[in-house]
C-alpha positions in Angstrom: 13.3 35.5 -106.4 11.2 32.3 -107.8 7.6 31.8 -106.9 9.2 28.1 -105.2 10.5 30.1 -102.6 7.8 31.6 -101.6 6.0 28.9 -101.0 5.6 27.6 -97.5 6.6 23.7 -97.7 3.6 21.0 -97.4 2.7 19.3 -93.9 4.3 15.9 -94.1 1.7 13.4 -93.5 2.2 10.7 -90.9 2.4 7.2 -92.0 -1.1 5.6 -91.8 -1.5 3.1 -88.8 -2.2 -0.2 -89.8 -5.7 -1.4 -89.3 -6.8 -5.0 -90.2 -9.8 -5.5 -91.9 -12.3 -7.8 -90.9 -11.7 -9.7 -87.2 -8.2 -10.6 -86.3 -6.8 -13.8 -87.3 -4.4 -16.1 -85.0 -2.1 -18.4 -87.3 -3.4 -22.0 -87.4 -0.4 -23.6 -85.6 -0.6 -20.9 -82.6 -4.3 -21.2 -82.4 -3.8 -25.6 -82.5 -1.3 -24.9 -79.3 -3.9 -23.0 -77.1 -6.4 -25.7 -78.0 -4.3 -28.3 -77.0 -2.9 -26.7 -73.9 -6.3 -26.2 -73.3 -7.0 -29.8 -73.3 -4.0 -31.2 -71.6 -5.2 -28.8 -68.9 -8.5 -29.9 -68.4 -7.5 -33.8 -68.6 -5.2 -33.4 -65.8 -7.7 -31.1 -63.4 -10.1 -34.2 -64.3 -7.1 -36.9 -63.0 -6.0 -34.6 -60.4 -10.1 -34.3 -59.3 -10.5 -38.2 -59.8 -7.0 -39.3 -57.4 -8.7 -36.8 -54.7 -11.8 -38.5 -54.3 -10.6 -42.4 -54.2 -7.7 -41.3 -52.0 -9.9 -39.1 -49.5 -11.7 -42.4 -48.3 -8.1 -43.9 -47.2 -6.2 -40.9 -45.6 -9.4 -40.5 -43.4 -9.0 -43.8 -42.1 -5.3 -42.3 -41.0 -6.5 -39.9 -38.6 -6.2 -40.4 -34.8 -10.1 -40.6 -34.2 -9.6 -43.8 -36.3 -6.0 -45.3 -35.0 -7.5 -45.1 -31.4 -11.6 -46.0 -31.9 -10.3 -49.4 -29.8 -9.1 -47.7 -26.9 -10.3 -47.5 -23.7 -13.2 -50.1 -24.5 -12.8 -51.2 -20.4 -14.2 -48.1 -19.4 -10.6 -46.3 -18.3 -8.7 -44.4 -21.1 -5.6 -45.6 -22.2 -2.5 -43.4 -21.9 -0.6 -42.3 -25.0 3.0 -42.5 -24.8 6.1 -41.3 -27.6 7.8 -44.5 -29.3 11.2 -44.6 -28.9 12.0 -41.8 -31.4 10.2 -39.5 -28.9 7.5 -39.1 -31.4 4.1 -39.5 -30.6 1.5 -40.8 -32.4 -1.2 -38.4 -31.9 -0.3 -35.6 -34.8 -0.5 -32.4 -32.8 0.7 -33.3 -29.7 2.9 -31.0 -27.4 5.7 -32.8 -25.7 4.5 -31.1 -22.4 1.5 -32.8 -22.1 0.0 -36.2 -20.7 -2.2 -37.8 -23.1 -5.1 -40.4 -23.1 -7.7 -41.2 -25.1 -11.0 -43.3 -25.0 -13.2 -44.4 -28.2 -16.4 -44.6 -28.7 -19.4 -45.9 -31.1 -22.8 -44.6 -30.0 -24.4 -47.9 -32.1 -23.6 -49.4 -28.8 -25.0 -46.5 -26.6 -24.7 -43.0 -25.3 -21.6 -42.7 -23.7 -20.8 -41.1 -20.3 -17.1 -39.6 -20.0 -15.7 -38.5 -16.1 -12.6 -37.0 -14.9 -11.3 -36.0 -11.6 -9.1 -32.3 -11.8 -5.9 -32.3 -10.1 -3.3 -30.5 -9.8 -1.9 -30.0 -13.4 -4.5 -28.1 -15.9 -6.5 -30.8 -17.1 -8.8 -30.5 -20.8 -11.2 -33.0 -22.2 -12.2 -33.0 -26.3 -13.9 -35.1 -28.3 -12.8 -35.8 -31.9 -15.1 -37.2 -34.8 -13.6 -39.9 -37.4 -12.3 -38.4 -39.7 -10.7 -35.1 -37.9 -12.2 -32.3 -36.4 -13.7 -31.5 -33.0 -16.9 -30.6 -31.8 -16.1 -30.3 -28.2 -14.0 -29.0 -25.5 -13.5 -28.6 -21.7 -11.3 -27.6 -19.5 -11.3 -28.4 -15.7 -12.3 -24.6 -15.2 -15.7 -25.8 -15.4 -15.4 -28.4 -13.1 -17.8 -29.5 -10.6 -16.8 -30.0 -7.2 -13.8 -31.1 -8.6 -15.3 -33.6 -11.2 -15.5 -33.2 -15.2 -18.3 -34.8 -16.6 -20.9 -34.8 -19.6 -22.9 -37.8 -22.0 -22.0 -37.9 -25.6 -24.8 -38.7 -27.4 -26.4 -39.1 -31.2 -29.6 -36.7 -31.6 -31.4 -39.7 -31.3 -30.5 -40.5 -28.8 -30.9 -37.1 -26.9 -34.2 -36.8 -28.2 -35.1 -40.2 -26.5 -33.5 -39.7 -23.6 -35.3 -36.3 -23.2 -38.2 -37.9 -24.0 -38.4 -40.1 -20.9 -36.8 -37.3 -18.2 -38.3 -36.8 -15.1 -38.3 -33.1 -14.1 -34.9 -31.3 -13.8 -33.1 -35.0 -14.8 -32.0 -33.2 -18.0 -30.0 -30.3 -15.2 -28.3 -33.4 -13.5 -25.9 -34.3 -16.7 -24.4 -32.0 -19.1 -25.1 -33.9 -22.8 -22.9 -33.4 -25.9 -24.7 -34.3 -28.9 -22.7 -35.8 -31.4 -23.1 -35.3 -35.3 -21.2 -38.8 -36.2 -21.4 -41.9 -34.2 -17.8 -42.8 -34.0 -15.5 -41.0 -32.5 -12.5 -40.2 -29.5 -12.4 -38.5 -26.1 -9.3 -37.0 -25.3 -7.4 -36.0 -22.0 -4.7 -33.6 -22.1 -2.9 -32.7 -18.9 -0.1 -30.2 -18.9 3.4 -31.3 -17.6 4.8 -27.9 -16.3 8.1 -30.0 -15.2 10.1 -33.2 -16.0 9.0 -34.2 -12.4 5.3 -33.6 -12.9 4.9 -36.5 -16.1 3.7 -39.6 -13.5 1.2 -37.4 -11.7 -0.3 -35.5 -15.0 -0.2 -39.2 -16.5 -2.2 -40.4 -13.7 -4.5 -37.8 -13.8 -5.7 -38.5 -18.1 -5.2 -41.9 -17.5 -8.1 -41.6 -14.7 -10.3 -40.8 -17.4 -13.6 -42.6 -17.1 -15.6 -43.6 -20.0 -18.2 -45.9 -19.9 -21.8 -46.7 -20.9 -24.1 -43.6 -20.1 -27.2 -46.2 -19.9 
């Protein structure tokens, strides 16, 4: 028997794992495409970014706070009704409810805002240009019957305060308004098809008129 049989065979060695030397190296026309995707990206963010802000200023004008600050300027809010479509044009608005809506601009004055409950579930909110509302009642907290609060700017509060006698400020409930411009709206529920006239009578009933 040889001396080559004898022998046990050699470990085979597995391959060496590649390794690059130095820091790794993206080819020139990849690396160009990142960069410019890069870039594209950022110059449309910037458009995008730019469109937002000069379209803001319109859309806001689009909001109901701004379609209805001209109504109710007689001191009686002025019901809401659907076109003929059905649709109405207050956004959110249930078809089961009576709307109406006063506006207001507290340049001309603090404004005082009364309604009378009845017999449908009555709500009163007030909505600042530009969407949003800051607040609400419903004819749970009625007072003998009648709704009623001021809407005010801080300024005004604060002068108004100011020259109270004692226990004036108890006598009026006053909602102090963070923008000058805004709406007051009535929402009555209509529970029935028969019910509409009396729950329109009721927001239309709304009161809104100088608060002195």
């Amino acid at each position: 028997m040889s001396l080559a049989s004898d022998q046990a065979p050699a470990p085979e060695r597995a391959p060496a794992r590649f390794r690059p030397k130095g820091p790794l190296r993206l080819p020139r026309s990849r690396l160009a495409r990142l960069v410019h995707g890069g870039l594209v990206f950022v110059t449309l963010a910037g458009i995008a970014h730019i469109l937002t802000v000069l379209l803001v200023p319109r859309y806001a004008m689009m909001d109901a706070a701004s379609v209805f600050l001209g109504a109710g300027l007689d001191g009686r809010a002025e019901l809401v009704k659907p076109d003929a479509a059905g649709d109405s044009p207050v956004i959110d608005a249930d078809p089961r409810t009576a709307i109406a809506i006063c506006g207001f601009d507290l340049g001309d004055g603090p404004l005082r805002v009364s309604a009378r409950a009845g017999s449908a579930p009555l709500a009163l909110s007030v909505h600042l240009r530009g969407g949003g509302v800051f607040y609400a009642v419903t004819d749970k907290a009625a007072q003998r019957g009648l709704l009623e609060f001021v809407v005010l700017s801080r300024e005004q509060f604060e002068e108004r305060a100011a020259r109270d006698d004692e226990g004036d400020s108890q006598r009026e409930l006053r909602v102090v308004s963070p923008q000058r411009q805004g709406i007051v709206v009535a929402r009555a529920l209509v529970r029935q098809p028969s019910d509409r006239p009396g729950a329109e009578a009721l927001v239309s009933a709304m009161a809104c008129g100088d608060a002195g």
